[in-house]
N, C-alpha and C positions, 0 to 999 in steps of 0.2 A: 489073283483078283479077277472081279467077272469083268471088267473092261481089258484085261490082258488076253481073254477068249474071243472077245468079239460078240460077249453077251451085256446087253447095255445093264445097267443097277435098276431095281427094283428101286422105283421112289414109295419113299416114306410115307401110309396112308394118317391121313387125320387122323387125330383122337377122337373118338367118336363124341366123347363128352365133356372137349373144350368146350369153354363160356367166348360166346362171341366178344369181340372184341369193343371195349366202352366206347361211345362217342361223345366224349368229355364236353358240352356244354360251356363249363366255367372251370377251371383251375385257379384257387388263392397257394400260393404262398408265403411263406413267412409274415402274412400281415401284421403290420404294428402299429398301435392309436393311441396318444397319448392326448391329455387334455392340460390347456393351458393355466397356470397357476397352479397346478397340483406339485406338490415337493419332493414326492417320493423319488425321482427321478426316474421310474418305472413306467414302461407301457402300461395301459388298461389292459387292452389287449394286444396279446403277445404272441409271435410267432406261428399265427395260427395259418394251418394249411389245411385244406380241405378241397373237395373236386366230386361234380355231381353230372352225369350224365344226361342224353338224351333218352325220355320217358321213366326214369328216376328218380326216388323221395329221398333224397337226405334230410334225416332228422337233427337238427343241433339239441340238445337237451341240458338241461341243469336248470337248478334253483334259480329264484330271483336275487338278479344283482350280478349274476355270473357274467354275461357281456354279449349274452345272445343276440340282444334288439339293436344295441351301437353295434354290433359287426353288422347283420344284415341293413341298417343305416349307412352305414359304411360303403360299403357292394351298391346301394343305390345311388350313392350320390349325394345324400339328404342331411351331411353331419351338420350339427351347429358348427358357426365358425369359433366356438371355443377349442373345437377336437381338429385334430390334425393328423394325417397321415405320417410316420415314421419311418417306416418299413415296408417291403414287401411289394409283391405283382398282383394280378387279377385278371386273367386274360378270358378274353370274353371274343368270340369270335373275329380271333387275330386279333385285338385288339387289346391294350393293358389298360381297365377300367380306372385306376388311380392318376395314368398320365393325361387323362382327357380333360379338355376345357368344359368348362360350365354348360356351354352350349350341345356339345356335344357328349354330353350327359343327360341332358336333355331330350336330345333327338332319340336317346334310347332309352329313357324311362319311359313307361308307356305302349311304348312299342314293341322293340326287343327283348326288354325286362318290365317284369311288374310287380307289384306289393299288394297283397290283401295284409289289415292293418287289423289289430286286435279288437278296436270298440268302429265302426262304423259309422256310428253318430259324430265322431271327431273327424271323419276322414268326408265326409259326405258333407256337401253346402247346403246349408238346411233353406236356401232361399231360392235352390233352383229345385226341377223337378228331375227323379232321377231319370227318365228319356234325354232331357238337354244333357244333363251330364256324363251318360255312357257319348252321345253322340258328339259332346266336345270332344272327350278323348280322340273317336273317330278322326275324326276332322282336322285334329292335331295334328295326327301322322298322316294320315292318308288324303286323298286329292276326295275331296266326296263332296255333294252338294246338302244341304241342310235335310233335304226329303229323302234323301240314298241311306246318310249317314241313322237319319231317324229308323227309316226302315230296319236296318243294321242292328239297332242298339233292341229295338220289341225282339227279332228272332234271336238274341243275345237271352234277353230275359227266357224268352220259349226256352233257350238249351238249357236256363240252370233252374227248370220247371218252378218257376216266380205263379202262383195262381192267376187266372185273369191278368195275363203280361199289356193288355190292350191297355185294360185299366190303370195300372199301377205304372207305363209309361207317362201318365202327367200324373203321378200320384207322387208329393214331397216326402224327401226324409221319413219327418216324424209321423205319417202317414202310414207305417209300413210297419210289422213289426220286427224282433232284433233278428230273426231268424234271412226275414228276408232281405232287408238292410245289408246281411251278411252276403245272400244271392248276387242281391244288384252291384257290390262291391267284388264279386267272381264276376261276375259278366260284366260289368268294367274294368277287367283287369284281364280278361281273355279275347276282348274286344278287338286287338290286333294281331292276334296269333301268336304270343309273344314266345320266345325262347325259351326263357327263365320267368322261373314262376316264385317270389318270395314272399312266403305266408307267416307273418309276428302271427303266434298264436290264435288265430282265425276262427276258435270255437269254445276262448277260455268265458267269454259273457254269456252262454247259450246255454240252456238246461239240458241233460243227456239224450233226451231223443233228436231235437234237434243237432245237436252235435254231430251224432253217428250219421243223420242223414246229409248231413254238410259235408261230411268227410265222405263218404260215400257219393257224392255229385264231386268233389272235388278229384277223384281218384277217376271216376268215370269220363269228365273232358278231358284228365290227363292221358288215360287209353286211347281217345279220342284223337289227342291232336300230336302226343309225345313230345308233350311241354317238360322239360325238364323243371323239379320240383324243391325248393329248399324250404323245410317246414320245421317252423321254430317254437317249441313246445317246452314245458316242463312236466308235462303228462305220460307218463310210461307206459298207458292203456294205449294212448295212442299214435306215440311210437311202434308200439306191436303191432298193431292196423295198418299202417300205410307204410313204415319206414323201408327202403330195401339197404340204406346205410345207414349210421348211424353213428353223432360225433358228440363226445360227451365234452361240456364243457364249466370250467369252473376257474372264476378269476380271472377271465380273460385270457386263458391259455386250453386247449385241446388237451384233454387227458386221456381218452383213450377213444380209438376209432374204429370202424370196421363193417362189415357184413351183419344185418339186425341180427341174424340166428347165433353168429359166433359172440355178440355183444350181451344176448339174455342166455344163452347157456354156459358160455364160459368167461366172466368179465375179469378182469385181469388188473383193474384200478380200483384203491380202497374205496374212493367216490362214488366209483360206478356200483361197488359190492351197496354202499350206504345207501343209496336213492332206492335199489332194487330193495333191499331190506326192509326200507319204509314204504313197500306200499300194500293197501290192504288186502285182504284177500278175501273171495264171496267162504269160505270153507272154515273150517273151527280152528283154530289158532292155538296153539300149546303156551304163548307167552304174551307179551306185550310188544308191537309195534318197534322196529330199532328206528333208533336214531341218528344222526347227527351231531355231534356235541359242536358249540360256537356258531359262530356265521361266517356269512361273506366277507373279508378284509374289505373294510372302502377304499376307493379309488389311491386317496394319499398314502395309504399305510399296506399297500402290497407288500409282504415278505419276500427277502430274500431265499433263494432254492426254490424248492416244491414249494408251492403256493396253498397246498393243498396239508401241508403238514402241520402245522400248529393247531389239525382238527382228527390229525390221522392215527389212528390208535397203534400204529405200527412206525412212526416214524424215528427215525436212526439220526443220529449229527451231520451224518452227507446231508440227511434229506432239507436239513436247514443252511445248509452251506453252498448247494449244488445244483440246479434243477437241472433234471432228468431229462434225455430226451425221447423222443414217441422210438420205440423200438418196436421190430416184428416180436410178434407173440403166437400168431397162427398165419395162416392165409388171407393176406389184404388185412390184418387185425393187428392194430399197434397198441400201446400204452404205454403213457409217460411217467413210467414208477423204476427206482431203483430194486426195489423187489420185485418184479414182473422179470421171465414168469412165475405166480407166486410159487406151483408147484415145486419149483428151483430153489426157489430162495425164500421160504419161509423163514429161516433161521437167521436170516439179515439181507442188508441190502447188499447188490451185487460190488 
C-alpha cells in the first residue's frame, strides 16, 4: 500500500459533472388530510411527499379535483376547519409547518411564504387601492412607516413592469385589467422576499399572450431573488416552460415524480402516459385525441388500492386490493404503479 512507503494516497478528485448539492427549502412528508363527515374513512390526500429547493419550480400537475389547491392550502395554513391534518411533517426552515400555532402561521404567510391565487379579483379588496394593499403586507412583517412601506410597494409594481406603476398605485382592483391584477398580486406576494413562493394556477384566467409574459416575469424575479417555487397547474405547456421537477398528482395521492426531462421523455404512470396523450399538438395528427375514461372519485368514495385503477386500462387485482408505493424508476424518478418499470413488467404487475 502507498501509506506502507511513505507515499501519502492520492485524494479522490471530484466528478467533474456532479449536480451541486439541493438546498431543500421545504420537505413534505407523508402528508395526510381528511375532511370531517366524509365516510369513506380514507384520506383526501394521502401520503404525499414532495420537496422543492432554493431557486426551483416544482410543478404539482393533474386534472381538476385531484387535491392540488387543498395541499398547497394546506402548506399555508389556510384549510377550512372542516379539513384536518392526519399525517405527516412539513419542515420549513427547521421548522415543522403542521405543528405551528395559528399565530405563528401567520407571522410566516406573507413573509417567509407566499400564495399568488388563481383569479385575483377574489384575493384582492376591491375597496382598497392596490398601493395600500401591497404596503399593508409591508408593514405586517416588517418595522416600516406608512411613506417607507408606500415607497416599497410602487418599486414593487416597477419590478413586475405594471405600466405607469405611479398611476396604478392608487389605482382599485376593478381599475386594472386581469393581466395586471395578476402583477400586483406578484408584487404582493414577493413584497417581503419570501422563501417559498406558492402559485394555484396563476395564469389559468389570462389569454395566452398574457400568460407567457406572466410566466416569463415570474421566472425572471425568481433568478432574481432564488425564491424557491411551487407552481400548481393542470397545463402540460406549462409544465415544460418553467418546471425543473415535477409531481404528478391524482386523487390526493403522488403518482409519479421526478426531474421535468425524465417525466416528459420517459413516464412511467398510466396517469401520467393519459394527460401526455391528451394534449394537442400544433402538427397533423394520425388519429383522434386519447383519452381518459371516468373521473375523479369524490372525496367519500376513494377506492381501495391504486386510486388510479378503476380508470387504468392495465390494471390487475393487486391494483385494487393494494396501493403501490412510489418506487425508483430512473434517477430521482419515482412511480406509484405495480407495473412500473413498464418496460419490466408489461406482462403484469410486479
Amino acid at each position: 500500500m502507498a501509506s506502507d512507503i511513505g507515499i501519502a494516497p492520492t485524494p479522490m478528485a471530484a466528478t467533474p459533472d456532479a449536480a451541486p448539492a439541493r438546498e431543500v427549502v421545504l420537505a413534505v412528508e407523508n402528508f395526510g388530510l381528511s375532511l370531517s363527515g366524509v365516510s369513506s374513512g380514507r384520506n383526501l390526500v394521502d401520503g404525499v411527499s414532495l420537496s422543492v429547493a432554493r431557486g426551483e419550480t416544482l410543478c404539482i400537475v393533474g386534472e381538476s379535483g385531484c387535491g392540488k389547491s387543498i395541499t398547497a392550502l394546506g402548506l399555508m395554513g389556510l384549510l377550512p376547519p372542516v379539513a384536518q391534518i392526519t399525517s405527516g411533517t412539513a419542515m420549513f426552515e427547521g421548522r415543522d409547518l403542521f405543528r405551528l400555532t395559528d399565530r405563528q402561521r401567520a407571522d410566516i404567510r406573507g413573509s417567509r411564504m407566499a400564495m399568488i391565487f388563481q383569479e385575483p379579483m377574489t384575493s384582492l379588496n376591491p375597496a382598497f387601492t392596490i398601493g395600500n394593499q401591497i404596503a399593508e403586507g409591508i408593514r405586517r412583517h416588517r418595522a416600516m412607516g406608512k411613506a417607507e412601506a408606500r415607497s416599497l410597494a410602487l418599486e414593487m409594481l416597477r419590478r413586475v413592469r405594471i405600466p405607469a406603476p405611479e398611476k396604478r398605485l392608487d389605482a382599485y382592483p376593478h381599475q386594472l385589467s386581469g393581466g395586471m391584477r395578476q402583477r400586483a398580486m406578484i408584487a404582493m406576494s414577493l413584497a417581503n422576499d419570501p422563501q417559498l413562493l406558492i402559485a394555484d394556477e396563476p395564469t389559468t384566467a389570462l389569454d395566452v399572450t398574457i400568460q407567457a409574459q406572466i410566466l416569463a416575469l415570474v421566472r425572471r424575479l425568481q433568478d432574481e431573488t432564488g425564491t424557491a417555487m411551487i407552481l400548481i397547474t393542470h397545463d402540460l405547456g406549462v409544465v415544460a416552460e418553467v418546471a425543473d421537477q415535477v409531481a404528478v398528482m391524482y386523487a390526493g395521492r403522488i403518482v409519479e415524480s421526478g426531474p421535468v426531462d425524465a417525466i416528459f421523455a420517459d413516464p412511467q404512470h398510466p396517469y401520467t402516459i393519459g394527460l401526455m396523450g391528451s394534449v394537442p399538438s400544433l402538427g397533423r395528427r394520425a388519429g383522434r385525441l386519447a383519452t381518459i375514461p371516468g373521473t375523479v372519485p369524490p372525496a367519500d368514495r376513494m377506492p381501495a388500492g391504486c386510486r388510479f385503477a378503476p380508470r387504468c386500462p392495465f390494471a390487475a387485482p393487486r391494483c385494487t386490493a393494494e396501493a403501490p408505493p412510489a418506487q425508483l424508476v430512473g434517477p430521482d424518478h419515482r412511480a406509484a404503479c405495480w407495473f412500473a418499470p413498464l418496460e419490466l413488467h408489461a406482462g403484469g404487475p410486479a
